[in-house]
Structure formats: C-alpha cells, structure tokens
C-alpha positions as protocol buffer text, in pm:
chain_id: "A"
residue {
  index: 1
  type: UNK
  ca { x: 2269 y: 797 z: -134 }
}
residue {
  index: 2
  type: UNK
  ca { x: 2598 y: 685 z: 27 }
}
residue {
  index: 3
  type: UNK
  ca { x: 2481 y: 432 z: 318 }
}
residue {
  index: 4
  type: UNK
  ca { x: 2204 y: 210 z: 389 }
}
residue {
  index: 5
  type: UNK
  ca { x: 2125 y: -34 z: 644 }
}
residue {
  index: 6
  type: UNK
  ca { x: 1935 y: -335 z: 590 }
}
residue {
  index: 7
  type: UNK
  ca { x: 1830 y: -561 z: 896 }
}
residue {
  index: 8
  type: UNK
  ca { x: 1664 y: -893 z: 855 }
}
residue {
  index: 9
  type: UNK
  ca { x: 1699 y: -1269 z: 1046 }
}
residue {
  index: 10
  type: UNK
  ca { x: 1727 y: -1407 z: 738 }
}
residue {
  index: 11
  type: UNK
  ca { x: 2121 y: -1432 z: 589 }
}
residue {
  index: 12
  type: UNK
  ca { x: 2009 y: -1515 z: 269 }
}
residue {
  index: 13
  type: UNK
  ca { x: 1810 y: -1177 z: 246 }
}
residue {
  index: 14
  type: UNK
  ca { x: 2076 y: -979 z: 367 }
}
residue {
  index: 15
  type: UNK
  ca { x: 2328 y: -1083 z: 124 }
}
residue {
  index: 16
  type: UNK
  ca { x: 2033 y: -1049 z: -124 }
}
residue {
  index: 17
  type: UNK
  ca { x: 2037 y: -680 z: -52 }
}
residue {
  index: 18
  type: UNK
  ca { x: 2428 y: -634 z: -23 }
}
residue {
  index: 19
  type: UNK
  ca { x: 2450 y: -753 z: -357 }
}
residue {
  index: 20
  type: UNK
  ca { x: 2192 y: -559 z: -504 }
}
residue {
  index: 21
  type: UNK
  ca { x: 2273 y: -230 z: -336 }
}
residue {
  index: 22
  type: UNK
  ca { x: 2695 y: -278 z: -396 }
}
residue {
  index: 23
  type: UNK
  ca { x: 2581 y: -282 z: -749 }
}
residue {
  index: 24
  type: UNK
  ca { x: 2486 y: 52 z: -740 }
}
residue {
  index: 25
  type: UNK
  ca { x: 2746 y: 196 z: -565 }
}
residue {
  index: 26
  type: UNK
  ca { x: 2539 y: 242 z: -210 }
}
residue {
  index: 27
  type: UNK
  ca { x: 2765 y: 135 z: 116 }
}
residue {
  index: 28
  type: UNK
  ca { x: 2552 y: -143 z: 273 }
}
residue {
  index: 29
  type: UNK
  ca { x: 2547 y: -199 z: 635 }
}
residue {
  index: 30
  type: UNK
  ca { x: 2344 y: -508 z: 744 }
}
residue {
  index: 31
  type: UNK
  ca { x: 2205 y: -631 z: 1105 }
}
residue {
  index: 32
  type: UNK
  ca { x: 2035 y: -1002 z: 1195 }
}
residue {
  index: 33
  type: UNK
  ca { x: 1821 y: -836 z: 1429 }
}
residue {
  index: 34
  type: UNK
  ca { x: 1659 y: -555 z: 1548 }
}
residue {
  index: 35
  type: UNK
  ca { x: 1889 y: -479 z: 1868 }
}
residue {
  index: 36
  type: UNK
  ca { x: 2222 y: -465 z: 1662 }
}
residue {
  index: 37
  type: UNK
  ca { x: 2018 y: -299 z: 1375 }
}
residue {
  index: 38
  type: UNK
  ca { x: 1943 y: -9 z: 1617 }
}
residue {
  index: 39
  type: UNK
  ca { x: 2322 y: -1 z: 1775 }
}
residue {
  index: 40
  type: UNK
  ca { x: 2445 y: 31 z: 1411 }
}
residue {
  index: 41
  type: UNK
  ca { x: 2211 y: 324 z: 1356 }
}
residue {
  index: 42
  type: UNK
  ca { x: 2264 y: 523 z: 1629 }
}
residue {
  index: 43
  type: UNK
  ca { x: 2660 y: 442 z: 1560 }
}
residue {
  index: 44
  type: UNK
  ca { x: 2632 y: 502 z: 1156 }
}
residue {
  index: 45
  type: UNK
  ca { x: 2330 y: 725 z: 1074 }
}
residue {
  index: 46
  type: UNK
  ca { x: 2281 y: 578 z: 733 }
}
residue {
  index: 47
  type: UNK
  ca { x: 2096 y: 791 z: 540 }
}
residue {
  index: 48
  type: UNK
  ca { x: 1806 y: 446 z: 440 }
}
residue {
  index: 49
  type: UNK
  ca { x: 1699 y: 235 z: 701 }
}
residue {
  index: 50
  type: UNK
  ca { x: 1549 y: -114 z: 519 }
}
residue {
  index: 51
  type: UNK
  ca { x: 1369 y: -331 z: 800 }
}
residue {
  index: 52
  type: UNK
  ca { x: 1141 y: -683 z: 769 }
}
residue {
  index: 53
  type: UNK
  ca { x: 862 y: -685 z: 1055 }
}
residue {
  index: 54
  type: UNK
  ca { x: 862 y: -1014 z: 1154 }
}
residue {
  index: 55
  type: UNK
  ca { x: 1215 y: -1079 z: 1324 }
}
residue {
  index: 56
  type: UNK
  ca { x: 1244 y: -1264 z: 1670 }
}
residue {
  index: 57
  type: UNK
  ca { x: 1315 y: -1073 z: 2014 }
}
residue {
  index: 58
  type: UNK
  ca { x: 1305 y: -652 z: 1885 }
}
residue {
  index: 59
  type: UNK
  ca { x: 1051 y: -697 z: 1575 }
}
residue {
  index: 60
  type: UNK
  ca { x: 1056 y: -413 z: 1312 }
}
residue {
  index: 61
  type: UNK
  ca { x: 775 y: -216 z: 1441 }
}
residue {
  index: 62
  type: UNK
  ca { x: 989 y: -210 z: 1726 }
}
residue {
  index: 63
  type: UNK
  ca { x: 1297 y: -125 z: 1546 }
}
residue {
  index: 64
  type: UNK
  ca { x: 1107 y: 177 z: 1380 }
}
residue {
  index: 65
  type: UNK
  ca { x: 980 y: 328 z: 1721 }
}
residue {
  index: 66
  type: UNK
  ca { x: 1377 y: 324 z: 1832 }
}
residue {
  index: 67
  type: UNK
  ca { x: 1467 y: 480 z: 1539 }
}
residue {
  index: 68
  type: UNK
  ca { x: 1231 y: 718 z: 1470 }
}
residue {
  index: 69
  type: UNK
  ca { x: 1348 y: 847 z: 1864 }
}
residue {
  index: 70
  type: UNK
  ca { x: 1695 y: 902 z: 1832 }
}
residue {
  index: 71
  type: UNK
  ca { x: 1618 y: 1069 z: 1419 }
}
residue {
  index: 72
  type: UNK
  ca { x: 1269 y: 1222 z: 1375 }
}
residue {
  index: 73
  type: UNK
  ca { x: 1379 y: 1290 z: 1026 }
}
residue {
  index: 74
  type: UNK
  ca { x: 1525 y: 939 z: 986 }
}
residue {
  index: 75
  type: UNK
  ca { x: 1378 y: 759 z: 592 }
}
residue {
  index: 76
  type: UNK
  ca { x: 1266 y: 385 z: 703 }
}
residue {
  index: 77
  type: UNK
  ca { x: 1118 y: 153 z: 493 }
}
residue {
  index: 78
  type: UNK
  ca { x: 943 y: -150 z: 646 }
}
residue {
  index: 79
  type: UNK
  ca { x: 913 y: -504 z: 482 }
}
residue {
  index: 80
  type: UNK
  ca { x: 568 y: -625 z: 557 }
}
residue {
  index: 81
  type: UNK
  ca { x: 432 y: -982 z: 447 }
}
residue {
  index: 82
  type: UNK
  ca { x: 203 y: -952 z: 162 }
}
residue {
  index: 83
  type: UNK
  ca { x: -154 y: -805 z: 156 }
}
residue {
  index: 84
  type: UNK
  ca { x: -34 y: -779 z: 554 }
}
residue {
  index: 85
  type: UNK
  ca { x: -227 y: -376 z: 531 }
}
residue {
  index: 86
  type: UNK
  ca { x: -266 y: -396 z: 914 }
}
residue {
  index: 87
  type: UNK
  ca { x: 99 y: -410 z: 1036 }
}
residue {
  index: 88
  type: UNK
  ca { x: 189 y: -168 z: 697 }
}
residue {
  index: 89
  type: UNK
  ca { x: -82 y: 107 z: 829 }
}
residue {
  index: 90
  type: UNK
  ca { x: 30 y: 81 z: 1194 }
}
residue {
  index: 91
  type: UNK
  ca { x: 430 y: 162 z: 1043 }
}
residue {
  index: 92
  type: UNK
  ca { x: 262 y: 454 z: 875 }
}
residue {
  index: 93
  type: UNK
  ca { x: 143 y: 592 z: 1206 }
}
residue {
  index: 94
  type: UNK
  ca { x: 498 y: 562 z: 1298 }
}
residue {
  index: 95
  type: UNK
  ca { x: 670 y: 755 z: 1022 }
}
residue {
  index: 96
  type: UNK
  ca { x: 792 y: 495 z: 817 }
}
residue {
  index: 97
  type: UNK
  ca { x: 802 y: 618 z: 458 }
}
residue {
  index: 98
  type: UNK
  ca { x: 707 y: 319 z: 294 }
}
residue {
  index: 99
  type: UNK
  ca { x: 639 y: -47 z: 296 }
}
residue {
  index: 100
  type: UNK
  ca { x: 796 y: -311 z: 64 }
}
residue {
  index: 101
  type: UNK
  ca { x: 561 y: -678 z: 36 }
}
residue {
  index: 102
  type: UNK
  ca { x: 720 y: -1003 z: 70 }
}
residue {
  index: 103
  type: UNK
  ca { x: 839 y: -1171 z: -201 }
}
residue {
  index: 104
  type: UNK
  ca { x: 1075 y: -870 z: -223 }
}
residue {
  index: 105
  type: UNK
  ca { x: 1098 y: -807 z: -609 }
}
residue {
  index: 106
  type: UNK
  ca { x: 1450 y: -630 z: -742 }
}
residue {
  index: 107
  type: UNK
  ca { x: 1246 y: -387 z: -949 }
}
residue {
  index: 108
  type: UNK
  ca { x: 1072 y: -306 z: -590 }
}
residue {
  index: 109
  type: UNK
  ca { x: 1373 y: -229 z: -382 }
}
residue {
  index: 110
  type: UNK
  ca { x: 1532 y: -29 z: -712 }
}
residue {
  index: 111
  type: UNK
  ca { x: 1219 y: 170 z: -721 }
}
residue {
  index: 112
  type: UNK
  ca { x: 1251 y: 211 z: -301 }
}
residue {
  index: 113
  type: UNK
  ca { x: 1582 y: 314 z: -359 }
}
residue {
  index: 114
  type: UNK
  ca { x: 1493 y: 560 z: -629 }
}
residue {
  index: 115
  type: UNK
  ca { x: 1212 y: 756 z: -481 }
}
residue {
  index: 116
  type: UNK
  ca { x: 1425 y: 727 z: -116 }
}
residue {
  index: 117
  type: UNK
  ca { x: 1690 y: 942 z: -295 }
}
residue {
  index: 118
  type: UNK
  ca { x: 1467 y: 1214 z: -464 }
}
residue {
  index: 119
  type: UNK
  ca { x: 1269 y: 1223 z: -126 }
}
residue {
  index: 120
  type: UNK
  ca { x: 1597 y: 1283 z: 103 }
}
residue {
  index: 121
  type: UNK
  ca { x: 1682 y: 1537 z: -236 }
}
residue {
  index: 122
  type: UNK
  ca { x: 1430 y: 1702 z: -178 }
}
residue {
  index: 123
  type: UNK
  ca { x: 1426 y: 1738 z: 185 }
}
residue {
  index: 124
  type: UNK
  ca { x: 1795 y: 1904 z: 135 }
}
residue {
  index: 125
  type: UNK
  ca { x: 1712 y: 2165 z: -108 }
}
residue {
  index: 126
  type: UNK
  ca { x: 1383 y: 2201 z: 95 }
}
residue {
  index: 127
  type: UNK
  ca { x: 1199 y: 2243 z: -215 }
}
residue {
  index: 128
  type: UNK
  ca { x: 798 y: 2268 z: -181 }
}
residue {
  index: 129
  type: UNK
  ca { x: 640 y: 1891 z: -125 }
}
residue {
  index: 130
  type: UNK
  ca { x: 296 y: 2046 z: -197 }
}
residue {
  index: 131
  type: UNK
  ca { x: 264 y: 2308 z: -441 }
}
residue {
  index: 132
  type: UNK
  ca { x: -47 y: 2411 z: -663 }
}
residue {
  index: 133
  type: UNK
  ca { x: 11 y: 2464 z: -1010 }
}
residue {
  index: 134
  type: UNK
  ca { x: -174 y: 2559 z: -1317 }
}
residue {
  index: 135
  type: UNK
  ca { x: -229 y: 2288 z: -1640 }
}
residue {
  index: 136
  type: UNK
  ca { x: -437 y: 2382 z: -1903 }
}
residue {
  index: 137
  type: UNK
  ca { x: -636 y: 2610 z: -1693 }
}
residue {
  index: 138
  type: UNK
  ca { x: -709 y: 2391 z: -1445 }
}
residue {
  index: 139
  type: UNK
  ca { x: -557 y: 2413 z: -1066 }
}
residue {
  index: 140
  type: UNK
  ca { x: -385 y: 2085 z: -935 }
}
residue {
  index: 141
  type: UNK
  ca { x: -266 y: 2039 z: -659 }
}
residue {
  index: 142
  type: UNK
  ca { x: 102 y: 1838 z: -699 }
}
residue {
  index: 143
  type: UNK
  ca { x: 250 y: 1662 z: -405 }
}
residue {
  index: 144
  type: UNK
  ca { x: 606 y: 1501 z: -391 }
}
residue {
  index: 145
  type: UNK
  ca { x: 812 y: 1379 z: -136 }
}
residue {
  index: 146
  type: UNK
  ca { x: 704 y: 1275 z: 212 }
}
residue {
  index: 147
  type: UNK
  ca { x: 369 y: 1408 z: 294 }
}
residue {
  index: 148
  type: UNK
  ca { x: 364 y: 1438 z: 720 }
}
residue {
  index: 149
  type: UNK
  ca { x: 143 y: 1613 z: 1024 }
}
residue {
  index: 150
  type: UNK
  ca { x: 347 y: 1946 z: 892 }
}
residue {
  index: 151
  type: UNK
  ca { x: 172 y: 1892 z: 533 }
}
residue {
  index: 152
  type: UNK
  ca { x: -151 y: 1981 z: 679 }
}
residue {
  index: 153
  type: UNK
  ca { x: -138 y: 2357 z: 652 }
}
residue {
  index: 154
  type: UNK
  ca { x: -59 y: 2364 z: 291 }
}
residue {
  index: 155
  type: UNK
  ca { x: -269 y: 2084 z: 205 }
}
residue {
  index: 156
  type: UNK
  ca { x: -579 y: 2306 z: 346 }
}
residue {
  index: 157
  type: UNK
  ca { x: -439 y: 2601 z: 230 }
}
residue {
  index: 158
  type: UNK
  ca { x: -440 y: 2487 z: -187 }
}
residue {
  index: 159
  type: UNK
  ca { x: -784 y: 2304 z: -98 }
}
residue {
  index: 160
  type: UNK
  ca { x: -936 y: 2665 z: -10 }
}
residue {
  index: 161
  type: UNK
  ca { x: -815 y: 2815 z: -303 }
}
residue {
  index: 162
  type: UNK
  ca { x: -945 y: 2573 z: -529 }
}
residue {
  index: 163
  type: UNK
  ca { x: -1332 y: 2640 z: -344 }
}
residue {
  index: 164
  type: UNK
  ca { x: -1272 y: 2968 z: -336 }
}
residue {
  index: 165
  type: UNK
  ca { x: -1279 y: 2910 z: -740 }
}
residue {
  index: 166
  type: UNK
  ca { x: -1588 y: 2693 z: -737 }
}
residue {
  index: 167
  type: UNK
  ca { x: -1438 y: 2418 z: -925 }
}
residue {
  index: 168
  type: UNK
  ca { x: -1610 y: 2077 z: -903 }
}
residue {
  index: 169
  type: UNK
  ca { x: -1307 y: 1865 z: -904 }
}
residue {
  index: 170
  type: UNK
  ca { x: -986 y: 1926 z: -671 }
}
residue {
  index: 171
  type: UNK
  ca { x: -706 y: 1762 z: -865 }
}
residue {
  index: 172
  type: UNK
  ca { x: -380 y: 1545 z: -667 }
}
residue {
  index: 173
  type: UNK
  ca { x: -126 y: 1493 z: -882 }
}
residue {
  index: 174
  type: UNK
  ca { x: 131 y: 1237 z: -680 }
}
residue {
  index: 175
  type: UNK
  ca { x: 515 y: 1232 z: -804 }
}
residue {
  index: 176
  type: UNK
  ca { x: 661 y: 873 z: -767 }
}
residue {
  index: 177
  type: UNK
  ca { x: 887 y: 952 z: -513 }
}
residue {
  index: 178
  type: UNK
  ca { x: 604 y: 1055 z: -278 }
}
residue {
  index: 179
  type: UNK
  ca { x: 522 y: 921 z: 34 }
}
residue {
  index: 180
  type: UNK
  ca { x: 240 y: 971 z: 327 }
}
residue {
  index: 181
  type: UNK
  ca { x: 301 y: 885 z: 671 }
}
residue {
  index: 182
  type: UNK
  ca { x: -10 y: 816 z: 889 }
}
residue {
  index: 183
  type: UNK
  ca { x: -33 y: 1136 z: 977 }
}
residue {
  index: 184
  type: UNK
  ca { x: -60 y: 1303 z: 652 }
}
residue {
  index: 185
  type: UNK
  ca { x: -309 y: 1036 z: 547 }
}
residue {
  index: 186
  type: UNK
  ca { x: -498 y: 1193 z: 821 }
}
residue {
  index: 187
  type: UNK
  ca { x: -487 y: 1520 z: 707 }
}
residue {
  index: 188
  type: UNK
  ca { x: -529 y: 1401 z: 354 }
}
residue {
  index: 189
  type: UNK
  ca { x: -858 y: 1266 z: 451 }
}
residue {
  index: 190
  type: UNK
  ca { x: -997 y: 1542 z: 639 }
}
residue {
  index: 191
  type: UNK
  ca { x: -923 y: 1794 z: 406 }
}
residue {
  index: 192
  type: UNK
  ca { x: -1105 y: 1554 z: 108 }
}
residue {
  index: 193
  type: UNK
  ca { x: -1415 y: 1467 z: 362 }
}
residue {
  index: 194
  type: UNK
  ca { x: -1475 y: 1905 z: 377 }
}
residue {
  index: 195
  type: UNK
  ca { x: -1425 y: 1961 z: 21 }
}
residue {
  index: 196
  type: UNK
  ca { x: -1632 y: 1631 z: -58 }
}
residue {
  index: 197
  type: UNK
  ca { x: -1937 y: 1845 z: 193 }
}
residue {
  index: 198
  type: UNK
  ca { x: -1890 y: 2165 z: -22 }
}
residue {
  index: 199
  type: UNK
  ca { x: -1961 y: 1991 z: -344 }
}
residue {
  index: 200
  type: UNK
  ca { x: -1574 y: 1963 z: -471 }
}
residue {
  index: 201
  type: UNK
  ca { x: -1453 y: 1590 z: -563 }
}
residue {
  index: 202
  type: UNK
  ca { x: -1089 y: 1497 z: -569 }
}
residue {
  index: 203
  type: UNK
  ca { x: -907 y: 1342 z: -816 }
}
residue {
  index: 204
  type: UNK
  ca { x: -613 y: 1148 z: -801 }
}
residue {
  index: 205
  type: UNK
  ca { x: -333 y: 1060 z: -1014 }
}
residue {
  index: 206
  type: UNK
  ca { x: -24 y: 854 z: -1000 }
}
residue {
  index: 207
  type: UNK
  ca { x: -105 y: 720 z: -620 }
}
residue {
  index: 208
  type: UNK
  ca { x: 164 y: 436 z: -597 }
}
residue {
  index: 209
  type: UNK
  ca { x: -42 y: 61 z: -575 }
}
residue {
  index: 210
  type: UNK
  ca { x: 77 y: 36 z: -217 }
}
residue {
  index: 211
  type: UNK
  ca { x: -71 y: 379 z: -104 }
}
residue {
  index: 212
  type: UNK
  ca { x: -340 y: 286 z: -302 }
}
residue {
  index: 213
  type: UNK
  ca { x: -439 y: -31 z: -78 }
}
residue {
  index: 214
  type: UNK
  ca { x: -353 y: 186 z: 209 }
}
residue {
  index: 215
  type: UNK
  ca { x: -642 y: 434 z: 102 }
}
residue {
  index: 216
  type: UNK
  ca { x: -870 y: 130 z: 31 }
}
residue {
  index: 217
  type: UNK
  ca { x: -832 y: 30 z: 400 }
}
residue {
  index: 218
  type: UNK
  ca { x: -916 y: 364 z: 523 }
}
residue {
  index: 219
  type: UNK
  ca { x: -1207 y: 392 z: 329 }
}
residue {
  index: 220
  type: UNK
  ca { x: -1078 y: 709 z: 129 }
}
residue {
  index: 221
  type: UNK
  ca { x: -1091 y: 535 z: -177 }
}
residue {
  index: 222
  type: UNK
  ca { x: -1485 y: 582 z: -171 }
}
residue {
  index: 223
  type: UNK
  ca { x: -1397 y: 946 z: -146 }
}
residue {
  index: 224
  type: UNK
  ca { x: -1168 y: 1040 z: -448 }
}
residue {
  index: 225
  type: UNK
  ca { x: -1147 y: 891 z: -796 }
}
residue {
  index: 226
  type: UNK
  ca { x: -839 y: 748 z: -929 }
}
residue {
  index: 227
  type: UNK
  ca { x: -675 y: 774 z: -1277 }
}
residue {
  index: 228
  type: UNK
  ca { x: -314 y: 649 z: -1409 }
}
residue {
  index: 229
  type: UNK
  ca { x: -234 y: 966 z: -1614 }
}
residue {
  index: 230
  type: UNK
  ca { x: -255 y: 1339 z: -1604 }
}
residue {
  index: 231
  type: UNK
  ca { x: -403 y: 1389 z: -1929 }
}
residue {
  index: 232
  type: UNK
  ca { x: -717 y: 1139 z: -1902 }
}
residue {
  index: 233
  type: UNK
  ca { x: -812 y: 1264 z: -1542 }
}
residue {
  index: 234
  type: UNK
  ca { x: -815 y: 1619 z: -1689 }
}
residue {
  index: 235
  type: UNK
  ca { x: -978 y: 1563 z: -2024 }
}
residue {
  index: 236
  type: UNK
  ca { x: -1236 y: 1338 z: -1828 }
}
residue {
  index: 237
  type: UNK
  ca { x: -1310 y: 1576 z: -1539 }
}
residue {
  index: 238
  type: UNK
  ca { x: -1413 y: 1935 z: -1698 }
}
C-alpha cells in the first residue's frame, strides 16, 4: 500500500497517524474534515481511506456515503467511539470494511493496515474470497477478504454441498484479513438460519472480536458456535 488518507478534527490524531504510517513507508494524506477529506479523495484515490465518525459539519457516515459514490470498490475504515455497535453496524450497511474503537491502539491501526493490504491483494489477483476446502476429512468452508452482496452465491453454493453430505456441523474458517460488509452479514445469516432448519450447525473460527460484537448485535451469535482455533473446533465437533 502506497497512499492512505486519514481525516479527523482532531490535529493531534492526525499527526498520530502520519507518524505511524511514515514509519512504514505508506504516503499519508490527511484532512480536518469531512468536506476536504472527500475533495482529496476524489483528487488522490488513495488506495485506504481512515475516517473518525464524529467530526463537525460532513460527519464520517457522511464521508463514507460520498465516497463509496464516486469508488464502489473504494477500502474505508471508520473510527467509531467504543462499544458505539450502532453507528459501526450502520457503516457496515454502507460498505465500510471495518471499524477501529476509540482509544485507537497502534497494534489496532497496524493490524487495519495489515489485513487492508492482503484484502486490496487479494482483490488484484482476484483470488477466491470463499472457497471450500477439505481438512482431515472434514469440509470447511474458508472465507478471506471482504465478504459483500456478491458473496452470496458462493456462500449458498458451499452451504448446499455440505447438506448435500449430511454433515451436522458446517464449518467457517475466517482469515484475519477478512471483512463483512452489511450486506454479506445478511447473506451470512440467511444462509446459517436454512442450514440451522435442516439440522446443520455452523461453526466458526477466527471471527475478528469486532465482527464478533457485530454478530452479537444481530443476534447470529445464538446461531453458530465460536472457537479460537482450527484444530479444537474440529476435534470438538465430529
């Protein structure tokens, strides 16, 4: 990643991020508030958008919705305040690829930064996001990348195959650089509600804590059953 752009009201967080990001060799661009952040975008087309919600005149829901018009495809990550699952659910619904909580950790923005590049990788060798695979003769179903409305057909497709098999248990193995925009959580959940009615519980494994929350709002939590590693969700789910 070459360029990212990073608009806040707040100076101090701005230079926060500059410093950070120069660190690591990534071009930083920064706005103090959502108007200019959306001129320098259309100007720029960084390939990271970084935006904090609560900003006076354009807010960053606002800022998203702009965005998100002039570059469908366009990775922006909202900074929500903490625990604030409301305003981070309704950014969802507008494609934005992830949330960050206030206090802004460094570990969080280098792991943003991480998963942002393997995402935007991935999206240029257009390598599968949801693929099912076999380990130890089980079927999972591994998802990576950023899961959208476009996710739906595969994510039904490897769903029937695994009740076509009569398995009990419908594995989701998440990489850490995926994401889910509202959208796919939609799809997500529909597609776990009908295998859920045929008998066929899913599993899931390495769900990031923020998707996790996001789940726990949307009541799909009561739905699957979660587990930190590959290995214990498989030897625990025959």
């Amino acid at each position: 990643m070459s360029k990212i752009l990073v608009i806040d009201d707040e100076r101090a967080t701005l230079d926060m991020f500059s410093m950070l990001m120069s660190v690591y060799g990534h071009e930083v661009l920064t706005a103090e508030n959502g108007e200019l952040g959306v001129e320098i975008f259309d100007t720029e087309r960084p390939e990271l958008v970084m935006t904090d919600i609560k900003m006076p005149g354009m807010d960053g829901i606002e800022v998203l919705r702009r965005i998100k018009a002039l570059d469908r495809e366009a990775e922006v990550i909202v900074i929500t305040g903490h625990g604030d699952m409301d305003i981070a659910i309704k950014a969802l619904n507008l494609d934005a690829t992830d949330f960050l909580n206030k206090p802004v950790k460094r570990e969080a923005v280098e792991k943003a930064l991480k998963f942002s590049e393997e995402r935007l990788e991935l999206a240029r060798n257009k390598k599968k996001e949801i693929e099912i695979q076999e380990i130890v003769g089980r079927p999972v179903i591994r998802i990576r990348g950023s899961i959208t409305s476009h996710s739906e057909k595969a994510l039904r497709e490897h769903f029937s195959k695994i009740l076509d098999m009569k398995r009990k248990f419908a594995f989701l193995f998440f990489e850490q650089n995926s994401s889910i925009n509202g959208a796919g959580i939609t799809a997500l959940k529909s597609v776990i509600e009908e295998a859920r009615e045929s008998g066929c519980r899913s599993i899931v494994v390495g769900l990031s804590d923020n998707f996790k929350n996001v789940f726990d709002t949307m009541g799909i939590s009561k739905m699957v059953q979660f587990f930190d590693s590959e290995q214990q969700a498989l030897e625990e789910c025959c």
